[in-house]
Backbone bond lengths (Angstrom), bond angles and torsions (degrees), N, CA, C in turn:
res aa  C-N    CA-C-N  psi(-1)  N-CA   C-N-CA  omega(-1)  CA-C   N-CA-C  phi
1 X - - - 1.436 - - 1.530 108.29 -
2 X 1.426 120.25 106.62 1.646 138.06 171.65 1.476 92.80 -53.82
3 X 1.457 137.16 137.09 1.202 135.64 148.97 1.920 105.74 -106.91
4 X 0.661 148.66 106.69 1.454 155.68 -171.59 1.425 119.52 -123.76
5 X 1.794 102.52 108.07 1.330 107.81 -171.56 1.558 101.33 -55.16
6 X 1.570 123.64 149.86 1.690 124.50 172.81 1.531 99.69 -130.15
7 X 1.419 116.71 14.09 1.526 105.86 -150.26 2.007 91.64 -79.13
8 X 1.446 116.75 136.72 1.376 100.49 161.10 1.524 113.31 -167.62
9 X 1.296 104.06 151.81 2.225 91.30 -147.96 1.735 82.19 -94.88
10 X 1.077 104.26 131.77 1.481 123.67 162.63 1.263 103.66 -83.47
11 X 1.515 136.99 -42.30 1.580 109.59 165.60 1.471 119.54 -114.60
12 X 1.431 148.48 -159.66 0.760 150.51 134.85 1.729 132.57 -119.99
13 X 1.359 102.81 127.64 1.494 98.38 -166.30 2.270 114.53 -81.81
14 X 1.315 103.05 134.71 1.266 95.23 -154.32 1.657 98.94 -111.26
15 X 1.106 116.59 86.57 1.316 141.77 -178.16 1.608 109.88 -26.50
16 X 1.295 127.64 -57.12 1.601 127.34 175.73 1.643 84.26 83.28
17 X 1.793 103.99 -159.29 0.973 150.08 -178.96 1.644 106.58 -93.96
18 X 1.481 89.10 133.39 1.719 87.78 -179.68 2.097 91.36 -97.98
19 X 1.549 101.23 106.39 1.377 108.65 177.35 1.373 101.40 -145.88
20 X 1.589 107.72 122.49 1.624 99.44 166.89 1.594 91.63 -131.60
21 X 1.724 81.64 -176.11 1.643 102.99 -171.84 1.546 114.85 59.44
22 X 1.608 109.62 -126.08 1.917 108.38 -173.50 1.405 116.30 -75.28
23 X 1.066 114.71 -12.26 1.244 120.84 179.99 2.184 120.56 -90.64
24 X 1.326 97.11 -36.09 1.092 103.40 166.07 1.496 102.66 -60.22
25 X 1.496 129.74 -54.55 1.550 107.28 -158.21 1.569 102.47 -91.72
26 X 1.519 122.45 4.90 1.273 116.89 159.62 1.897 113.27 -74.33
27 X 1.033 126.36 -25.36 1.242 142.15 176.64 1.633 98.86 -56.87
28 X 1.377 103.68 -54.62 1.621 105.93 -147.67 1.609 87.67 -86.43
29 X 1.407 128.89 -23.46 1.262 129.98 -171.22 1.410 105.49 -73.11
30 X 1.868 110.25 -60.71 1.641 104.22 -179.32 1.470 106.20 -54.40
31 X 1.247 133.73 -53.72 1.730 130.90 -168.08 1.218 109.76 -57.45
32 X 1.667 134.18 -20.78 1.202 124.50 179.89 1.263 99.45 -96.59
33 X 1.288 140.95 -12.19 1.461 129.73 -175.77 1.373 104.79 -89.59
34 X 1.509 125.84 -52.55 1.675 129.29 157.65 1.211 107.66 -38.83
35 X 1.141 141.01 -17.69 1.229 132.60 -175.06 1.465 116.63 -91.35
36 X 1.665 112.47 -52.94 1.327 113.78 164.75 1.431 129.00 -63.81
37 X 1.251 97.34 -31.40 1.487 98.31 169.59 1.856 127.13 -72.39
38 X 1.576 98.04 -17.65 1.352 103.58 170.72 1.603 108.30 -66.97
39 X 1.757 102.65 -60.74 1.873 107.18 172.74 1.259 124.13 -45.95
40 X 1.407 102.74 -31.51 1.969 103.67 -173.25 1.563 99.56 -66.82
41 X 1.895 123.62 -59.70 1.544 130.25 169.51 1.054 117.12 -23.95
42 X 1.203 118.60 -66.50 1.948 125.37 -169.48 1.765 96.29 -77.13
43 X 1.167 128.95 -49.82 1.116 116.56 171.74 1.780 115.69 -47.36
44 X 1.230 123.77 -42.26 1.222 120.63 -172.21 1.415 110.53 -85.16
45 X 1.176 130.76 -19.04 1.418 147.31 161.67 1.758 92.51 -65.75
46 X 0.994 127.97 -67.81 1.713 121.06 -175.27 1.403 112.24 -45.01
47 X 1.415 96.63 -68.88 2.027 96.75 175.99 1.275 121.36 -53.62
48 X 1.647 101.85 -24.22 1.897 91.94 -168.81 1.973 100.55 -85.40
49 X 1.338 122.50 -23.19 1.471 106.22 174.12 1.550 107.40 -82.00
50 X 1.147 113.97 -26.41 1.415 102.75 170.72 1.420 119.92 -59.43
51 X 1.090 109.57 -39.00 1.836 115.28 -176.15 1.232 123.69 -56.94
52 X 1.490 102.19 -48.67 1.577 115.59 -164.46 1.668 103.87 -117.79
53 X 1.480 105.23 114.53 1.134 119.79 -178.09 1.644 105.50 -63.78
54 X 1.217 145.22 -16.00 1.526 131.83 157.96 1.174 106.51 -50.63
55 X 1.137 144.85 -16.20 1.456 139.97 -167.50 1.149 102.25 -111.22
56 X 1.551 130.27 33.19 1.465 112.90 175.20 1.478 106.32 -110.72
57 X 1.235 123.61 29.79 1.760 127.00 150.35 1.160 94.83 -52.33
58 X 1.341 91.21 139.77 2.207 109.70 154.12 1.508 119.53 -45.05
59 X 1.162 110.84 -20.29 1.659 117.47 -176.98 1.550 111.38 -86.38
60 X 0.979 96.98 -17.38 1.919 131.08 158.16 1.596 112.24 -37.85
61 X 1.031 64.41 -111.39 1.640 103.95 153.58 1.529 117.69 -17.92
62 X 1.346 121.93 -69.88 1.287 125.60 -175.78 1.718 107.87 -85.45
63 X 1.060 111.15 -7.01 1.125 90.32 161.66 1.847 116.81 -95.58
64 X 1.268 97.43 -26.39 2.010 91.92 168.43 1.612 116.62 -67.57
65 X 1.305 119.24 -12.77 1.335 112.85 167.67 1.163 110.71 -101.60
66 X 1.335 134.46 9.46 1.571 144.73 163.63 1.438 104.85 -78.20
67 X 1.470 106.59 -45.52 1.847 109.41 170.65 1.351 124.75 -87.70
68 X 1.366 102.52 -14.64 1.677 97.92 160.91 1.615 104.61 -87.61
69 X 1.077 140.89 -1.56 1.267 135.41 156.43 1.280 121.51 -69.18
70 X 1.611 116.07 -38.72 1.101 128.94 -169.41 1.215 108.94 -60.12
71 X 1.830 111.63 -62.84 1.411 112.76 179.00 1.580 118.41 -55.64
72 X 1.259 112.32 -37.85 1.185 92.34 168.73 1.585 151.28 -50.01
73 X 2.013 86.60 -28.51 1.451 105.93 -179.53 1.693 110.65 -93.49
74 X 1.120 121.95 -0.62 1.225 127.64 154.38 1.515 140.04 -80.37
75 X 1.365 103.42 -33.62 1.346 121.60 159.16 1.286 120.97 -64.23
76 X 1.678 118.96 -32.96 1.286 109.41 174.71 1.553 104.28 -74.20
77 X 0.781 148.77 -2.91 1.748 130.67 163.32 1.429 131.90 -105.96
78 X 1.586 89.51 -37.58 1.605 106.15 -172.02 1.769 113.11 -50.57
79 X 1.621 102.39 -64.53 1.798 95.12 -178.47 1.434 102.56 -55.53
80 X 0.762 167.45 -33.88 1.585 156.03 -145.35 1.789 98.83 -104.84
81 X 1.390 126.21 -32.90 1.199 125.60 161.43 1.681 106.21 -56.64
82 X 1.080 111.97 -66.74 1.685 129.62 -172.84 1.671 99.08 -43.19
83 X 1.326 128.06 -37.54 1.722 138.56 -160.45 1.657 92.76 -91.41
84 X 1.247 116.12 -30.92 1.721 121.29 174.75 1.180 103.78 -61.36
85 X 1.746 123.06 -73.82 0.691 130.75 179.33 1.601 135.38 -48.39
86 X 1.469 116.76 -15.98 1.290 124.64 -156.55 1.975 72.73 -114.34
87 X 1.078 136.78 -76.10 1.261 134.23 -142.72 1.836 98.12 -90.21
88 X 1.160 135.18 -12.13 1.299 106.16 176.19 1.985 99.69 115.18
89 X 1.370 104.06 -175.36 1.497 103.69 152.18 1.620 102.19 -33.39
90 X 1.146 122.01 148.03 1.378 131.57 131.46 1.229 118.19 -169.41
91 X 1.612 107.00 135.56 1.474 131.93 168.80 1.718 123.82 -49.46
92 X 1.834 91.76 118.58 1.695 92.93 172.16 1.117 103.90 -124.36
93 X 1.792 112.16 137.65 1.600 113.27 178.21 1.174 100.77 -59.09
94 X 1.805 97.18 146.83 1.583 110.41 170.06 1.418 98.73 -48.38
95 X 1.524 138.70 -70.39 1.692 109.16 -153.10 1.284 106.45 -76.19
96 X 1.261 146.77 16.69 1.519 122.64 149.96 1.494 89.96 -78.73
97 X 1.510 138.47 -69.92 1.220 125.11 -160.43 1.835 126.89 -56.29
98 X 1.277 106.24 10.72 1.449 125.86 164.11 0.986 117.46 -102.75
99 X 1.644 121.74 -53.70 1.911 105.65 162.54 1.133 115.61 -37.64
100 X 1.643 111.00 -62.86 1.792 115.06 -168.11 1.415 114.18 -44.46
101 X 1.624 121.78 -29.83 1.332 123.26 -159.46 1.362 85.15 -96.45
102 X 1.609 159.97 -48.39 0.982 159.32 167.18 1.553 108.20 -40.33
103 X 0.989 116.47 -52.15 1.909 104.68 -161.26 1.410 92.24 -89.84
104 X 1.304 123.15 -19.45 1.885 109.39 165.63 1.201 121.60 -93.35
105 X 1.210 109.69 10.39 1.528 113.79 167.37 1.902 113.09 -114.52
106 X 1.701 106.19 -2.47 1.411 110.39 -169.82 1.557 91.33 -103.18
107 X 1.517 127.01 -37.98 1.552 132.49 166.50 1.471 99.29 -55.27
108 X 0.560 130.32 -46.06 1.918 121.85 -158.23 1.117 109.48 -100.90
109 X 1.662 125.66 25.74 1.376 123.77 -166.86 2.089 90.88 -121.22
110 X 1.059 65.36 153.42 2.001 78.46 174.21 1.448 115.12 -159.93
111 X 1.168 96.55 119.41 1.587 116.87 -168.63 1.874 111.51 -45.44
112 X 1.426 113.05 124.66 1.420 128.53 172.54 1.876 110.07 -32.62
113 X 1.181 98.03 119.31 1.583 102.08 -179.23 1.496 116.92 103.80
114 X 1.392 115.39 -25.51 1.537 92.22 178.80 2.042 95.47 -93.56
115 X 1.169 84.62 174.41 1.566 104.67 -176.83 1.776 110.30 -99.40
């Protein structure tokens, strides 16, 4: 007789914040305003070295792909926080919740040796 574990969660339930009533939509209000205001920054940091050719040092430069990193690494969590927060419990299939944990762990990674 094979006994063979099969157990395996096709979704995962993503608990949030236990906030209801004024406080729940104060939650969802501050996180969406930190949020735009994070995209609007790095966005305005992107357009403004692009614009103005004094800013075309490498130090320039690396810092507009520091904020196009950023947004990127913010976006991977924030809406899915904001969908917690707005809907309650709610269930995410494990492979979206493995990309998400992959591309915020592949943004925030920096190769051994540099400083």
């Amino acid at each position: 007789m094979d006994h063979v574990n099969e157990t395996w969660t096709r979704t995962f339930i993503l608990a949030g914040f236990t906030t209801s009533g004024t406080l729940q939509y104060l939650a969802i209000f501050g996180t969406l305003c930190i949020y735009l205001l994070t995209l609007a920054g790095n966005l305005f940091i992107i357009v403004l070295v692009q614009a103005d050719s004094g800013l075309s040092t490498p130090m320039y430069f690396f810092i507009s792909v520091l904020s196009f990193l950023e947004i990127w690494y913010v976006s991977t969590t924030v809406p899915t926080l904001l969908h917690t927060l707005l809907h309650g419990h709610s269930p995410i299939p494990s492979a979206a919740c493995f990309i998400q944990l992959y591309v915020f762990h592949l943004l925030g990674w920096r190769p051994s040796g540099t400083c």
